[in-house]
N, C-alpha and C positions, 0 to 999 in steps of 0.2 A: 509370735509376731503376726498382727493381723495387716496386709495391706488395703489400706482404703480405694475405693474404688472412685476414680477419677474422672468421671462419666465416661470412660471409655467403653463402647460397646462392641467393639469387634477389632480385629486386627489391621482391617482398612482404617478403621477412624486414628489408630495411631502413625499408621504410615503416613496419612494426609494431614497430619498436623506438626510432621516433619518440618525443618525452617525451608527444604526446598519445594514446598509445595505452601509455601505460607504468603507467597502471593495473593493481591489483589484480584478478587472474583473476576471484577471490572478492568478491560485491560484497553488501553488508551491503544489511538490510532499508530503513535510513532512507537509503542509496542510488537504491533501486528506485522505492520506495514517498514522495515526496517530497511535503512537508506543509506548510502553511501555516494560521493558526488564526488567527481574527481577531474581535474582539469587536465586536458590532453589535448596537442595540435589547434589550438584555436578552439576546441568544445569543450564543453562541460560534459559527462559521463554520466548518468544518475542508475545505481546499481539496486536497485527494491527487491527484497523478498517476498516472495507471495506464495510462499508453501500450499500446498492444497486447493488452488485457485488455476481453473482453466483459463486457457486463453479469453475463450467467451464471456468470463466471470468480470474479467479487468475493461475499463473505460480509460482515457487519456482525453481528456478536452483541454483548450486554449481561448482562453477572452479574456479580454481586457490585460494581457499582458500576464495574466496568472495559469501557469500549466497546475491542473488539476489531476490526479489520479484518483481513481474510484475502484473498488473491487465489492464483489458483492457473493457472498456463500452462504447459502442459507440450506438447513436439512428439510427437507419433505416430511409430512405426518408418515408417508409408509416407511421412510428410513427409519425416523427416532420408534416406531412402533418394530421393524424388525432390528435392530439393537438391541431392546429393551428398558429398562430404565436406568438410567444416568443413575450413576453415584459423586461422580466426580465429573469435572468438564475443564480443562485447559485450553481443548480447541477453538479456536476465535468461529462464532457463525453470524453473518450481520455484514450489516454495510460500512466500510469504514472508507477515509479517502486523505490523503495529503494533498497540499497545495504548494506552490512555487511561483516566485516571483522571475520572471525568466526576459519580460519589457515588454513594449511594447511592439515594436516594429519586429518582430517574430510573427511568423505565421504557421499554419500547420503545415504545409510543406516543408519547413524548416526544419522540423523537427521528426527523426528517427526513433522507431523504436521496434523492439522484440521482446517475445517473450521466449525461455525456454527452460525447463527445470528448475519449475519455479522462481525465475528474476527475471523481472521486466528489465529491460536496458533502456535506454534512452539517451538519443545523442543532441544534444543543446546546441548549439553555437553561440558563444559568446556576445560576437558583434554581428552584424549584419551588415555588409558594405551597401549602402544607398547608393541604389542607381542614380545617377540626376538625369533627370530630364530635359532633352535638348527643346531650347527655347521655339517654341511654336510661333511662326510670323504669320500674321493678317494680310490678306491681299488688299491691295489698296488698289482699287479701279479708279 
């Protein structure tokens, strides 16, 4: 009995053609960046993974009503040179970022967050009670 050979050429190319490694090369932002949002005491909770991403790496901006997250890991020529050459790559390196619609009348002091062990937290507040403004009188001479 002759077995045909199946262009397999090594023992890695059969493990990586496995169905759990038969993911998409390209891995989308709500991939990387993994979220969970949970309502508590008046806020929203927003629980992100961010494996592998220093503090440094992560951005949080707020305009126009839209909280953005941004994280950014990219390797150095001297890393991927002392590594050596990739056969395989699952780890996310690149820019990716989510966005939220969170209103308008939020502002960044509004908004809490940490990071540690890998998950950004972030504390929302639902509503924001409006100050009102006591009515301002004109002097009239």
């Amino acid at each position: 009995m002759v077995l045909a050979n199946r262009g397999y050429n090594s023992l890695f190319d059969n493990m990586f053609r496995d169905p759990f490694y038969g993911r998409s090369q390209e891995r989308t932002e709500t991939q990387v960046m993994r979220t969970d949002i949970y309502e508590k005491d008046g806020n929203y909770l927003i629980e992100m993974d961010l494996p592998g991403y220093s503090k440094s790496d992560i951005q949080a901006d707020l305009k126009d009503g839209y909280l953005t997250i941004t994280a950014h890991n990219n390797e150095t020529d001297e890393e991927k040179k002392a590594k050596g050459k990739c056969i395989h790559k699952e780890r996310y390196t690149g820019t990716c970022s989510r966005q939220f619609y969170v209103g308008e009348d939020l502002t960044q002091e509004d908004i809490k967050a940490a990071f540690n062990d890998g998950v950004l937290k972030l504390i929302v507040p639902k509503e924001i009670k409006k100050v009102e403004e006591e009515p301002k009188f004109i002097t009239i001479e």
